[in-house]
C-alpha positions in Angstrom: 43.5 16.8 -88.8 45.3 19.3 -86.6 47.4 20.2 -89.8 44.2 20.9 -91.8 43.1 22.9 -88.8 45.9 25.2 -88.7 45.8 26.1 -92.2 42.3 26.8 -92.2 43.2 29.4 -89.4 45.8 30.9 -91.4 44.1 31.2 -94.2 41.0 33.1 -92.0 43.5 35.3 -90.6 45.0 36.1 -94.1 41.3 36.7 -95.3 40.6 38.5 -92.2 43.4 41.1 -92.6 42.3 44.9 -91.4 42.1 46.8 -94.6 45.4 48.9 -95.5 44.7 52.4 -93.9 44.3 54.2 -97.0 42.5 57.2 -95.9 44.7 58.3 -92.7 47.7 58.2 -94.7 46.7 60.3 -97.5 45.8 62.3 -95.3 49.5 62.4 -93.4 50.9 62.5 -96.7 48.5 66.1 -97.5 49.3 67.3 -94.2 53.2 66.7 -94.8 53.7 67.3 -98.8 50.9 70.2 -99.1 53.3 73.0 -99.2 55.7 71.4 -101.5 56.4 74.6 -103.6 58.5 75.4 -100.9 61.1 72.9 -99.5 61.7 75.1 -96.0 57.8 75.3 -95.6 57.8 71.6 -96.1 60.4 70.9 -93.4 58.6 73.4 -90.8 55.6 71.3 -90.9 57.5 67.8 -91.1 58.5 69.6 -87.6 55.4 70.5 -86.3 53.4 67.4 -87.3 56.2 65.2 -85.3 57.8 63.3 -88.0 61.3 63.0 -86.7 64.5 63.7 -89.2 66.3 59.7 -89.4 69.7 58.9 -90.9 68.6 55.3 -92.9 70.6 52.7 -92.1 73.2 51.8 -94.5 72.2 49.6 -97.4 68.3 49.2 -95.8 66.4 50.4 -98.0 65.8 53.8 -98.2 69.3 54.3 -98.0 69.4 52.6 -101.1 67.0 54.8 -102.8 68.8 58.1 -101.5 71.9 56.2 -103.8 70.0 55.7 -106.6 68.8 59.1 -106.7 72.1 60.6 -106.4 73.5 58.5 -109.0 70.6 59.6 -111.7 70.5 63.0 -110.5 74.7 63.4 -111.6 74.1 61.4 -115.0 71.7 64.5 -116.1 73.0 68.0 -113.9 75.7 68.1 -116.0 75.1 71.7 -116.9 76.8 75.3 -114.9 74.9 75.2 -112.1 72.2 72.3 -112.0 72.5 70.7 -108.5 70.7 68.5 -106.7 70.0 68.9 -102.4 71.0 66.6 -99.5 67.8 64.6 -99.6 66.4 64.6 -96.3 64.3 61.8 -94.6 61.4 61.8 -91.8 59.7 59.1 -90.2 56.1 58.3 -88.2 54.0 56.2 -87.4 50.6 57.0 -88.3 47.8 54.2 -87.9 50.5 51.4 -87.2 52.0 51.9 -90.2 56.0 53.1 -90.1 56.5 55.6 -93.0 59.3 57.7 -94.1 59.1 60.3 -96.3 62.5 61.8 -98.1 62.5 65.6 -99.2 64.4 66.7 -102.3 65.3 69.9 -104.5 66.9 69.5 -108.1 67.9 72.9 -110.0 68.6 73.0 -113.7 68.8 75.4 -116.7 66.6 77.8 -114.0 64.0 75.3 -113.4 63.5 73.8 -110.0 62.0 70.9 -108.8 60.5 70.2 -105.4 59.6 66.5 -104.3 58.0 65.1 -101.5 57.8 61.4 -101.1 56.5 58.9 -99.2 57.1 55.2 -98.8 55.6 52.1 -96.7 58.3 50.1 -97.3 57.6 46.0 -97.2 53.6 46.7 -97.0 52.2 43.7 -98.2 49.1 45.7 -99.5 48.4 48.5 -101.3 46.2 52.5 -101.2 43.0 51.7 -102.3 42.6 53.7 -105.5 38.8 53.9 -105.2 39.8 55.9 -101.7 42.3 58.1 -103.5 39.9 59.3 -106.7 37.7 60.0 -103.7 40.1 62.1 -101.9 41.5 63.6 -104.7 37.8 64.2 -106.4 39.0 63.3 -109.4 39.7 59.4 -111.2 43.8 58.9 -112.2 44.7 60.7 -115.7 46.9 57.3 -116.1 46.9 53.9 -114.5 49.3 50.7 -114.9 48.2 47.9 -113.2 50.2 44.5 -113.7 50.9 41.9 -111.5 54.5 43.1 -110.5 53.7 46.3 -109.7 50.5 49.1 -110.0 50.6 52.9 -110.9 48.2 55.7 -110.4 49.2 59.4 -111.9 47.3 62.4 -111.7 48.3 65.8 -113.3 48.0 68.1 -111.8 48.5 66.9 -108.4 46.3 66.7 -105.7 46.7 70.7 -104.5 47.4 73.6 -106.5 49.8 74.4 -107.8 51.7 70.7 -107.9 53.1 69.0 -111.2 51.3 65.8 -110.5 50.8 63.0 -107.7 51.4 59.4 -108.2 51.2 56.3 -105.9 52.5 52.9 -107.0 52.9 49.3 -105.4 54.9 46.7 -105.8 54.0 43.2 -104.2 56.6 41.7 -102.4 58.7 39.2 -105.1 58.2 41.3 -107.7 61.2 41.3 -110.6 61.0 44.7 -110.4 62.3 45.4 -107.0 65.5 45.2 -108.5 64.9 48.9 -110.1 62.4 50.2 -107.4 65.0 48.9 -104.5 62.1 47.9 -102.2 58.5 46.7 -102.4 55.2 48.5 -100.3 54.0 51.8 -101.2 55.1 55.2 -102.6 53.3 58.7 -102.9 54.9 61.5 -104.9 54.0 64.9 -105.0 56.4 67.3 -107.1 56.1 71.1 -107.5 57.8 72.7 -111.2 58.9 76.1 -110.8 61.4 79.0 -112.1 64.2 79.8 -110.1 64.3 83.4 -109.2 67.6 85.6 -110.2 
């Protein structure tokens, strides 16, 4: 009896869960990732929004993702001049919710590209699109939704100016966390431009 009792409790509080908070961290991320055509720009208002510069600790992680990065980014800048920046990584807390967003630059052939991206790592739930379309004003160009893990991609992004804007999720278990490095939630904003001689 008290066995039955206890599950039914936990399965209330499971179906009871507060909702993920899908509209105050869009939000963050617009505030943050807005001005993404210009890394500096980006950083000044990292600063003035409060999200404070972190060091990830080692193999957590972000810090593997930062790896992973630098290990794709030196397979394909082969070329005089291509280079890739120090990624650099903030963190808040905005609505309860611990995020960390990691700031990056990658020149080539005299392209650049700007990113700004933000992760929720271990959430156990996921941006409600129907929120995101709304915020955006716009439904996803593409969408992938399978069990082990869900994308949403709009281009062009969500300001002007941006290549595109994607979030995806991937449930905790999933068989792809073995290439995504974490499960929870990621928004990416990128800017495409021409470097300037």
């Amino acid at each position: 009896m008290i066995t039955k009792l206890l599950l039914a409790l936990q399965a209330a509080a499971v179906s009871t869960a507060a909702p993920y908070p899908s509209g105050n961290v869009l939000e963050a991320f617009d505030a943050a990732c807005r001005n993404i055509a210009s890394i500096e720009a980006v950083e000044t208002d990292l600063a003035e929004q409060k999200w404070a510069l972190e060091i990830p600790a080692t193999d957590s992680p972000l810090d593997r993702l930062l790896a992973v990065g630098r290990a794709g980014a030196a397979k394909i800048l082969d070329e005089p001049g291509d280079k890739m920046s120090d990624a650099r990584v903030y963190t808040k807390t905005v609505s309860g919710e611990r995020l960390d967003i990691i700031v990056s630059r990658v020149e080539s052939n005299g392209t650049f590209v700007n990113g700004c991206r933000l992760y929720d790592v271990a959430e156990t739930r996921s941006i409600d699109r129907a929120a995101a379309e709304q915020w955006i004003g716009r439904e996803a160009d593409k969408t992938i939704d399978r069990e082990e893990i869900s994308i949403a991609n709009w281009t062009p992004g969500y300001a002007d100016g941006h290549d595109s804007f994607e979030i995806f999720y991937v449930p905790e278990g999933s068989p792809l966390i073995k290439l995504t490095q974490f499960n929870g939630i990621a928004l990416k904003a990128d800017f495409v431009g021409q470097i300037k001689k």
